[in-house]
LOLODO-463360 format. One record per residue (C-alpha): residue in one letter; residue number from 1; x, y, z. Coordinates in steps of 0.2 Angstrom, whole numbers. Layout:
+------+-----+-------+-------+-------+
! code ! pos !  east ! north !    up !
+------+-----+-------+-------+-------+
!    A ! NUM !     X !     Y !     Z !
...
+------+-----+-------+-------+-------+
//
This chain:
+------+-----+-------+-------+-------+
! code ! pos !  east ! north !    up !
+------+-----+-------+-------+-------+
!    X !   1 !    41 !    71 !   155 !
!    X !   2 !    39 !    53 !   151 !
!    X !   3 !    34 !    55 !   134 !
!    X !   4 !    49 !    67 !   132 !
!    X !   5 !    62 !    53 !   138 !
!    X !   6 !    50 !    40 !   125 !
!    X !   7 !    53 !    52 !   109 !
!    X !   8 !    74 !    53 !   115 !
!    X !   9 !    76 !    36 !   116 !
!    X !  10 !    68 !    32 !   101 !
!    X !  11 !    75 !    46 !    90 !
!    X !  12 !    93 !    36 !    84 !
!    X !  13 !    78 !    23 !    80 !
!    X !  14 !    63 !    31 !    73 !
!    X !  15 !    67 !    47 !    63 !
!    X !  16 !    49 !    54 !    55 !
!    X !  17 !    49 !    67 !    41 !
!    X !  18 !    28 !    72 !    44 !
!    X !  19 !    17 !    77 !    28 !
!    X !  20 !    12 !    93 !    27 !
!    X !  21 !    -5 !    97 !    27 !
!    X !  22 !   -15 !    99 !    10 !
!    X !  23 !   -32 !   107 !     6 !
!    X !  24 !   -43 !    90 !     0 !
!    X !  25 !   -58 !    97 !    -3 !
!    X !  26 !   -68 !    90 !   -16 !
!    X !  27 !   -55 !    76 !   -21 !
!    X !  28 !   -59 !    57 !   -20 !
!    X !  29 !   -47 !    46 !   -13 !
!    X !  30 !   -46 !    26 !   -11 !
!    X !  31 !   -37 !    20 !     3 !
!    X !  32 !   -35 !    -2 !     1 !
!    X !  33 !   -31 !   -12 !    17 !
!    X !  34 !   -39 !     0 !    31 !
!    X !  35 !   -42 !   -12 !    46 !
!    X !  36 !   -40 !    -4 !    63 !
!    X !  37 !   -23 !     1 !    68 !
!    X !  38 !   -16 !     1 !    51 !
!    X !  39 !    -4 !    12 !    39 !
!    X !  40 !   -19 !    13 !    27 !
!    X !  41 !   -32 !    17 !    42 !
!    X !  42 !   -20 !    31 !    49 !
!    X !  43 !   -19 !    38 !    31 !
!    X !  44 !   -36 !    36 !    26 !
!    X !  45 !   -40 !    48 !    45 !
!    X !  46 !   -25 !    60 !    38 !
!    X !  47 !   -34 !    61 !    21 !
!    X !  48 !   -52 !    62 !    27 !
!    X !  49 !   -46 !    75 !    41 !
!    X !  50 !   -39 !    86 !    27 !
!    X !  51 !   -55 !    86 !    19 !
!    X !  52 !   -58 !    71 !     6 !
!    X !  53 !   -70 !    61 !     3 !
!    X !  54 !   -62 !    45 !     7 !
!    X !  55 !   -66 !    26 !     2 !
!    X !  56 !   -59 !    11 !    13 !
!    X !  57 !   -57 !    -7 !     9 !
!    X !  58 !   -53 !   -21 !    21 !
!    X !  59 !   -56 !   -40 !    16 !
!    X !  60 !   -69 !   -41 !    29 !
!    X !  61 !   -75 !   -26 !    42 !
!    X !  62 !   -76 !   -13 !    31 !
!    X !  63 !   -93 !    -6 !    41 !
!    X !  64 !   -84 !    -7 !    59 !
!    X !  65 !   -68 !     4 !    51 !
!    X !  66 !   -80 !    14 !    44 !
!    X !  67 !   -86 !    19 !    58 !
!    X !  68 !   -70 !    21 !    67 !
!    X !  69 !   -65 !    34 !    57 !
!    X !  70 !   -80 !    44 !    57 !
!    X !  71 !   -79 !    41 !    76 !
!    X !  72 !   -63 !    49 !    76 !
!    X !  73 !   -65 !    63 !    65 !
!    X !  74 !   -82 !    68 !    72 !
!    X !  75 !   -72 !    73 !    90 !
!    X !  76 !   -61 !    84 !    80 !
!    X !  77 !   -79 !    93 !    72 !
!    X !  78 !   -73 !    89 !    57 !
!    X !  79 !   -85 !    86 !    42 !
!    X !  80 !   -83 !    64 !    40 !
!    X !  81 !   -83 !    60 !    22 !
!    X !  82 !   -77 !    42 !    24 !
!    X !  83 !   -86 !    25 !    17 !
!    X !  84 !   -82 !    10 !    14 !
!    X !  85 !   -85 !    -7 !     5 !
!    X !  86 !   -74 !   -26 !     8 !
!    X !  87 !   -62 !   -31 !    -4 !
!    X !  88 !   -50 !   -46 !    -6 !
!    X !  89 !   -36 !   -42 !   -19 !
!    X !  90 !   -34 !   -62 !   -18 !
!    X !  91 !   -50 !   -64 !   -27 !
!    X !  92 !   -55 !   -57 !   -45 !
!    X !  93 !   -74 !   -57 !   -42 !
!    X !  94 !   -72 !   -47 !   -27 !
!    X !  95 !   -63 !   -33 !   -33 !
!    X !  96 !   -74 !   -33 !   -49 !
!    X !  97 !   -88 !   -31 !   -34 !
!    X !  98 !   -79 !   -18 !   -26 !
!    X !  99 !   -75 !    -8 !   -43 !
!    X ! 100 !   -92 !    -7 !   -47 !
!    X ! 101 !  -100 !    -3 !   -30 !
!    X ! 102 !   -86 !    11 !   -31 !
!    X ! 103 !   -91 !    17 !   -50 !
!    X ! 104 !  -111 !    17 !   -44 !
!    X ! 105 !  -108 !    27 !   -31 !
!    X ! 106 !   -92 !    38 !   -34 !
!    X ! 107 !   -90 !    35 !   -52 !
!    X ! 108 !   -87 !    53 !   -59 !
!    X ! 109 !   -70 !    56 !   -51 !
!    X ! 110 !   -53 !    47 !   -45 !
!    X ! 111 !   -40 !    58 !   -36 !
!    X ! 112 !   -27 !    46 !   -27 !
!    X ! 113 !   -28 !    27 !   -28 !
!    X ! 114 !   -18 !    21 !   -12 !
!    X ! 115 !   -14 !     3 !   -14 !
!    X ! 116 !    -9 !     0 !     2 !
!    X ! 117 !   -15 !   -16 !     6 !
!    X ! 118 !    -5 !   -32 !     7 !
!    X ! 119 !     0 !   -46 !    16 !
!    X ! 120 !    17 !   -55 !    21 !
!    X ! 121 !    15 !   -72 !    27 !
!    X ! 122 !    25 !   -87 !    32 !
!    X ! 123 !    37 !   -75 !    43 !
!    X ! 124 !    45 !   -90 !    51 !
!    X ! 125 !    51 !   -99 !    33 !
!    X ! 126 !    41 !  -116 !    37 !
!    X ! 127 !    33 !  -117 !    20 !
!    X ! 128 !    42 !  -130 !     9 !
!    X ! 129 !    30 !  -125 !    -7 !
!    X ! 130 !    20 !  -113 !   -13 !
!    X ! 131 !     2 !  -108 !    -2 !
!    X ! 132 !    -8 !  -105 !   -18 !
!    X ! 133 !   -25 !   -96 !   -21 !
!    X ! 134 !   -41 !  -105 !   -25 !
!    X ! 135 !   -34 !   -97 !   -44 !
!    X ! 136 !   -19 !  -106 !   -43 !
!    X ! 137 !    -4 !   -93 !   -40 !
!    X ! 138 !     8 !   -90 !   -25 !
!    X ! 139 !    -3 !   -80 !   -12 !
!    X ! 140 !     9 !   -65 !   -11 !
!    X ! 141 !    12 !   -64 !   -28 !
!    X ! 142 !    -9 !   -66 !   -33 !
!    X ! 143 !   -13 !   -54 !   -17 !
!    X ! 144 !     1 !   -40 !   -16 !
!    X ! 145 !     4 !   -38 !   -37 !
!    X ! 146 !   -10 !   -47 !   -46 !
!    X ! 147 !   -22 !   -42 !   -36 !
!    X ! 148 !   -15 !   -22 !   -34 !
!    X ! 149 !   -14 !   -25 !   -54 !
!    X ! 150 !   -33 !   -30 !   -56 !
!    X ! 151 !   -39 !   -15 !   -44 !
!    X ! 152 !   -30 !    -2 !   -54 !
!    X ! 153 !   -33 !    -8 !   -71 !
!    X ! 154 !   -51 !    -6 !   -68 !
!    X ! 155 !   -49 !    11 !   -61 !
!    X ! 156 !   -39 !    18 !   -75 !
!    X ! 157 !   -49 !    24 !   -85 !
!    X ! 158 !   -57 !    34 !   -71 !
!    X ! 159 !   -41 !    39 !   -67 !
!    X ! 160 !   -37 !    45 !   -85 !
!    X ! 161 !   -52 !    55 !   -84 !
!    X ! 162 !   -49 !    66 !   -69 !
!    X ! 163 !   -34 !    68 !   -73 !
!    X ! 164 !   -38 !    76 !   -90 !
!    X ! 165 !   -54 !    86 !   -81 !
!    X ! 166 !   -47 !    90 !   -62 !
!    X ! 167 !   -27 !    92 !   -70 !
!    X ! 168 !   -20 !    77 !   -60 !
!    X ! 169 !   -23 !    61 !   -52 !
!    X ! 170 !   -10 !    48 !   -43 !
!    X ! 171 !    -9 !    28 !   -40 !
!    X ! 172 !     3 !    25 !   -22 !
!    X ! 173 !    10 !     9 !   -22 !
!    X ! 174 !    14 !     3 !    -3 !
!    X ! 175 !    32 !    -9 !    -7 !
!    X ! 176 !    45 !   -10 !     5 !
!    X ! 177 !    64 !   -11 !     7 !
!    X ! 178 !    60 !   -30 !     6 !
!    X ! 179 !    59 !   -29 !   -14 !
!    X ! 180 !    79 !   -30 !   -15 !
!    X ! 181 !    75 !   -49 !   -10 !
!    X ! 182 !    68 !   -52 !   -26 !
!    X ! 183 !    78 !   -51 !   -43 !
!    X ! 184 !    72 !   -49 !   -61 !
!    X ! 185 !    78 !   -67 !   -66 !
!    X ! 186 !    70 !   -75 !   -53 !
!    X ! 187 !    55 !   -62 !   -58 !
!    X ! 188 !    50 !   -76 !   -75 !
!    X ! 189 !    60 !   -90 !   -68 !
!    X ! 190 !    43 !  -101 !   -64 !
!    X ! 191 !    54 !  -118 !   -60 !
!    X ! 192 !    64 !  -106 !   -45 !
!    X ! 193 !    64 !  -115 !   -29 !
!    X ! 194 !    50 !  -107 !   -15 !
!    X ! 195 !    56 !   -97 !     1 !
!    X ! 196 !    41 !   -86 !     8 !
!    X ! 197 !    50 !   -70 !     9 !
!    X ! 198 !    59 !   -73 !    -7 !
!    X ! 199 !    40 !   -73 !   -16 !
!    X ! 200 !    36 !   -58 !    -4 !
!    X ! 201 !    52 !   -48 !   -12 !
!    X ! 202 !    47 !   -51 !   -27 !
!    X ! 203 !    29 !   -47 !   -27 !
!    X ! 204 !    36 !   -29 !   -20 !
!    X ! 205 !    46 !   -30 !   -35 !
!    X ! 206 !    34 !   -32 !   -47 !
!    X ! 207 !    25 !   -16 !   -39 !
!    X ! 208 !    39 !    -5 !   -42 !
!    X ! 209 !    42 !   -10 !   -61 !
!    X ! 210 !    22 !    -6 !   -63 !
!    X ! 211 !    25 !     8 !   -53 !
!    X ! 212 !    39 !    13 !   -66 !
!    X ! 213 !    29 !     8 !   -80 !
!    X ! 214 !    13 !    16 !   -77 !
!    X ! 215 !    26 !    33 !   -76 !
!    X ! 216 !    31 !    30 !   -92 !
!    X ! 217 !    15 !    27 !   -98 !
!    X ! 218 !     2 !    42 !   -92 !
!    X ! 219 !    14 !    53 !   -82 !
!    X ! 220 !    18 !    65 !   -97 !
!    X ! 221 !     6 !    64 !  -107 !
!    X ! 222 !   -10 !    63 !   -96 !
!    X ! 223 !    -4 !    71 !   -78 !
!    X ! 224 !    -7 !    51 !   -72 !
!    X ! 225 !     8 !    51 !   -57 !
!    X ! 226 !    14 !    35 !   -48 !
!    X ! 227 !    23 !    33 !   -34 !
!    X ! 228 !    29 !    20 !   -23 !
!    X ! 229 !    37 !    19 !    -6 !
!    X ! 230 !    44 !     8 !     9 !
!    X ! 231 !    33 !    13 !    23 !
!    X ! 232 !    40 !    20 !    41 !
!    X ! 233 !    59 !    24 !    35 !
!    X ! 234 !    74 !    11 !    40 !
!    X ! 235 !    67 !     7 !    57 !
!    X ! 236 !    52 !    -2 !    48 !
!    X ! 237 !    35 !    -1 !    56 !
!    X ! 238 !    23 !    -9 !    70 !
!    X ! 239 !     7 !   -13 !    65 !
!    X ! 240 !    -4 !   -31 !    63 !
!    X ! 241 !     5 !   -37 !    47 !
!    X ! 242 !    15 !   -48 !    57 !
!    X ! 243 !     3 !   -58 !    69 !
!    X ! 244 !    -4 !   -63 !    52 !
!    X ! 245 !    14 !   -67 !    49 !
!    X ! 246 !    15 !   -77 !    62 !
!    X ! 247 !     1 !   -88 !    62 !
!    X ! 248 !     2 !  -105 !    69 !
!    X ! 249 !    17 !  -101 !    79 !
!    X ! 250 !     8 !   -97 !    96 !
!    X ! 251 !    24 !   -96 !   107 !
!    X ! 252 !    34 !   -86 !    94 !
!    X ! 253 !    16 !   -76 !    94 !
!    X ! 254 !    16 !   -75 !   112 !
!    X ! 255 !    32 !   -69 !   113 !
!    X ! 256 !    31 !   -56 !   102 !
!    X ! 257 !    16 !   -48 !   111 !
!    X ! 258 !    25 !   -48 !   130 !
!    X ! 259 !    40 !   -39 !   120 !
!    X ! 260 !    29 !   -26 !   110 !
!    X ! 261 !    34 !   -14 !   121 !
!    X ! 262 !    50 !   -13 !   119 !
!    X ! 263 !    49 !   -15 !   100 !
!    X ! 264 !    36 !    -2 !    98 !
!    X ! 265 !    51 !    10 !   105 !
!    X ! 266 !    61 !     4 !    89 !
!    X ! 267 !    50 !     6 !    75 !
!    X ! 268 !    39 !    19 !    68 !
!    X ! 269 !    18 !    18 !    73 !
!    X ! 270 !     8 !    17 !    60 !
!    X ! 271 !     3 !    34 !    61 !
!    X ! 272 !    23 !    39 !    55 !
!    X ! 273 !    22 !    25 !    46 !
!    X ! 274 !    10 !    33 !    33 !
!    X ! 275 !    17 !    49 !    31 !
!    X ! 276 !    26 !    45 !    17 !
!    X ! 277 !    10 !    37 !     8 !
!    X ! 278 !    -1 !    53 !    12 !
!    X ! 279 !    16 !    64 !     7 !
!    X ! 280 !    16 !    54 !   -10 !
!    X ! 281 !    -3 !    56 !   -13 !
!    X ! 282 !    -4 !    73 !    -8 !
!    X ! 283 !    13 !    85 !   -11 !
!    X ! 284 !    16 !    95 !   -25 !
!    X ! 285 !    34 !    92 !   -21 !
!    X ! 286 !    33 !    73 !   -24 !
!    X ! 287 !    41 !    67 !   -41 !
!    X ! 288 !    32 !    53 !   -51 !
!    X ! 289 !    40 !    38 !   -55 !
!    X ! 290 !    51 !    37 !   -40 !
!    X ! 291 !    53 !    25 !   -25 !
!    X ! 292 !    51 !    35 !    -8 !
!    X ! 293 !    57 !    31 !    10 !
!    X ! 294 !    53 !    45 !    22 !
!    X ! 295 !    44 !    56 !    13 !
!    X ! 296 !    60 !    57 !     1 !
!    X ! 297 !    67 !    50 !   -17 !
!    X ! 298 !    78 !    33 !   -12 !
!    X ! 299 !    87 !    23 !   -20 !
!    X ! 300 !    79 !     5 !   -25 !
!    X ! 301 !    89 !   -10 !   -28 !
!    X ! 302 !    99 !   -11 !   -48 !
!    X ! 303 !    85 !   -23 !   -54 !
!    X ! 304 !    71 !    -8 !   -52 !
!    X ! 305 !    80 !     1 !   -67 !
!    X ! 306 !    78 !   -11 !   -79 !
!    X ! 307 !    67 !    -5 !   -89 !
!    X ! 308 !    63 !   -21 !  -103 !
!    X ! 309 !    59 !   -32 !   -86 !
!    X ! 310 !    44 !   -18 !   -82 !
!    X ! 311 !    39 !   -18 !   -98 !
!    X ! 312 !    38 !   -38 !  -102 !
!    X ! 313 !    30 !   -39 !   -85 !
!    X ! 314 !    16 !   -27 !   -89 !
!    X ! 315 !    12 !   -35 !  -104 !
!    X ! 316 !    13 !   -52 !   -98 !
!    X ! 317 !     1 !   -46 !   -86 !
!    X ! 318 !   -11 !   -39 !   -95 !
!    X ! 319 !   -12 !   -56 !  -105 !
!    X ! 320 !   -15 !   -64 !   -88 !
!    X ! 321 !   -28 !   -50 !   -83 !
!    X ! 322 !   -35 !   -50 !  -102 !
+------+-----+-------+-------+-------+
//
């Protein structure tokens, strides 16, 4: 009775179309920021429970996810094909060390590529300048795009390849409605003045136009789909993102947590937060190229179309990754 009075008075709030359920046997699947009680952990147990074999990252407890899931799955007697290895998108020579851990092991095939880690800091706006990477670059922009950038230009070619043996293969790209904060001048304007979820915006931004780009690029002529989507529909999502967010505000921090209750009643969990990532790596019905909220095509803000911005990006970033 009580969890029928929870699901009514969330449902003006929280309105979740679920994935339907796919036969993954034999396909490989990677699933980036996994850490416990996150959208990518949630989608790596859908995947894994529909019969993938399933690779996680997390910058640091890769091993203890690893084993969450199989913990999981195992009291469901389903057959666990999860592993795992650490990755920080932040830092080149770690995902060179992941790509190649990935390619000793799993080398011979590349279904879905779920970039779905990434991290939003400085939620409170105290930053006055850039919190750059030991590289150099703004810490969204260098984790969230460069860093998504890196990971899937080493995969590509392996993506090519099953998608020319197996008849497909998909990158997902994890945005959110927060890309609209961005714009496509301030996207090359280097000298623009720093605001934390400005840089956020427009690293979200920048995923989208290579989402776009890598549409236009493999779709048609190699079966190479990309997608990308805003997570947990209008009502956003609860998960860790935002204690992150938050660090160094310990009464804010506090706060939050004696009224995550009452929040967790207006947002999606994480696990309805991934549907619309396991949708986009899994349906037939899902349309490449497109920006997805719900499980369904949305509309992205103007700047998303412009085609000539996606392109220049990709090729400034290739001169940056080159």
């Amino acid at each position: 009775m009580s969890m029928t009075f929870r699901q009514l008075l969330r449902k003006p709030f929280v309105s979740t179309v679920f994935s339907k359920p796919v036969d993954l046997s034999g396909k490989h699947m990677i699933v980036t920021g996994s850490g416990l009680g996150s959208l990518g952990y949630e989608t790596a147990k859908r995947l894994a429970s529909w019969g993938a074999t399933v690779i996680v990252t997390t910058r640091w407890n890769a091993d203890e996810v690893v084993a969450a899931l199989r913990g999981e799955l195992a009291k469901d007697s389903i057959q666990v094909k999860v592993d795992g290895h650490n990755m920080d998108l932040s830092d080149a020579a770690s995902v060179n060390q992941f790509t190649q851990w990935y390619d000793s092991l799993y080398g011979g095939r590349l279904d879905s590529l779920i970039n779905n880690a990434g991290i939003h800091l400085d939620l409170m706006s105290k930053w006055k300048t850039p919190n750059l990477t030991a590289d150099g670059y703004e810490i969204h922009w260098r984790t969230n795009y460069l860093g998504t950038f890196q990971l899937t230009h080493h995969l590509l070619p392996l993506l090519r390849e099953t998608a020319k043996q197996f008849g497909e293969a998909r990158v997902v790209n994890v945005v959110s409605q927060l890309h609209s904060r961005g714009s496509n001048e301030l996207l090359f304007d280097t000298n623009r003045t720093y605001e934390s979820w400005q840089a956020y915006g427009l690293s979200k931004l920048g995923l989208i136009h290579f989402t776009s780009e890598l549409d236009r690029r493999f779709s048609q002529a190699e079966n190479l789909k990309s997608y990308c989507l805003h997570p947990g529909g209008k009502s956003g999502t609860y998960t860790n993102v935002a204690d992150k967010g938050l660090e160094g505000h310990a009464i804010v921090g506090l706060l939050r947590k004696l009224g995550s209750p009452i929040e967790k009643l207006f947002m999606a969990t994480a696990e309805e937060g991934a549907q619309t990532q396991i949708h986009c790596a899994t349906s037939v019905e899902a349309e490449s190229g497109h920006y997805y909220v719900n499980c369904q095509i949305a509309k992205a803000s103007e700047d998303t179309k412009d085609e000539i911005a996606a392109g220049r990006l990709w090729k400034e970033t290739e001169a940056w990754f080159g």
